[in-house]
TORDREN-802537 format. One record per residue (C-alpha): residue number from 1; residue in three letters; x, y, z. Coordinates in steps of 0.05 Angstrom, whole numbers, plus 5000, padded with zeros to 4 digits. Layout:
% TORDREN-802537
 mido vokol   c1   c2   c3
  NUM   ALA    X    Y    Z
...
//
This chain:
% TORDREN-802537
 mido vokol   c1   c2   c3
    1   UNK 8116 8418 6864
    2   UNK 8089 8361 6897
    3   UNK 8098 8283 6875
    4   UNK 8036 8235 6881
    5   UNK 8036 8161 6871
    6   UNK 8014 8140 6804
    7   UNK 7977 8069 6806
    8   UNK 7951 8083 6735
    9   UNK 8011 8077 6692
   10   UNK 7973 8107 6629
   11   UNK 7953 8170 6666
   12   UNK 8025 8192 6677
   13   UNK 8036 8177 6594
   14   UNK 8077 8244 6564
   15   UNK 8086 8261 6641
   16   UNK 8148 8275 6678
   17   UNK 8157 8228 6730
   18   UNK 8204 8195 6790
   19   UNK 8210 8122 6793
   20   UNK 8220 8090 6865
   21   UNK 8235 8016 6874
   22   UNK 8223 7987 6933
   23   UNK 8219 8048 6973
   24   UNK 8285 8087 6940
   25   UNK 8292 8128 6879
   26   UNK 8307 8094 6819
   27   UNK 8304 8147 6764
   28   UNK 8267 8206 6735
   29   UNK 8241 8230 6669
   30   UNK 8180 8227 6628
   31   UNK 8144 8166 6604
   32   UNK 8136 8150 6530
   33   UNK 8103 8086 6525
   34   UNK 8060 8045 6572
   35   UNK 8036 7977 6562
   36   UNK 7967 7960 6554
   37   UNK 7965 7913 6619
   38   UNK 8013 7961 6657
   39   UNK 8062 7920 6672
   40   UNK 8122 7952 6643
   41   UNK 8124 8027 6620
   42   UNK 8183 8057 6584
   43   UNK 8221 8128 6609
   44   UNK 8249 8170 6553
   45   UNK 8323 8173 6541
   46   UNK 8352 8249 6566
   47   UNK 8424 8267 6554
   48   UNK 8472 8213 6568
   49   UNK 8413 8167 6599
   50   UNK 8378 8125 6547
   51   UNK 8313 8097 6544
   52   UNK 8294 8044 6602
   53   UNK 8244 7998 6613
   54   UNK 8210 7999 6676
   55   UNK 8178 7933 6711
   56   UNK 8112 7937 6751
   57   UNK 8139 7863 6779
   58   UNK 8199 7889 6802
   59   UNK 8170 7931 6859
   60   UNK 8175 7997 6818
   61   UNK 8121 8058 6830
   62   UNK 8113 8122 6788
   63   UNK 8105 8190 6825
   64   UNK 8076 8250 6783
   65   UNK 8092 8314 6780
   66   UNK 8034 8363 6800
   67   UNK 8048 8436 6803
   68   UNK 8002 8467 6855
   69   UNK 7938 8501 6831
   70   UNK 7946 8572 6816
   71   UNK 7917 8618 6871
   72   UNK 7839 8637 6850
   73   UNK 7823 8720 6837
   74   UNK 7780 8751 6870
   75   UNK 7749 8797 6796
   76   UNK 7700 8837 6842
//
């Protein structure tokens, strides 16, 4: 699984994500809200971590999840 920077805050909406601020991790999880300008996104709460709101302003960046694409089959 690879992690790619996510400038578009709404893309990575229902999407399970790492946070970095200012070059370190911050925290993981998946996104449940974003707001319209961006600016602050909010990570949903998991076990004993609750919900958290995330600050554009603060230096924070979203990596995505991707899961590599499956190999292609060769039918013929």
């Amino acid at each position: 699984m690879d992690l790619h920077l996510q400038p578009d805050w709404h893309r990575a909406l229902g999407q399970r994500v790492e946070i970095w601020r200012d070059g370190e991790f911050f925290r993981n999880g998946t996104v449940e809200a974003v707001m319209p300008d961006q600016s602050i996104l909010w990570i949903s709460a998991e076990g004993a971590t609750s919900r958290q709101m995330i600050f554009r302003k603060e230096g924070c960046q979203v990596f995505a999840h991707f899961l590599p694409a499956p190999e292609s089959v060769n039918f013929y």
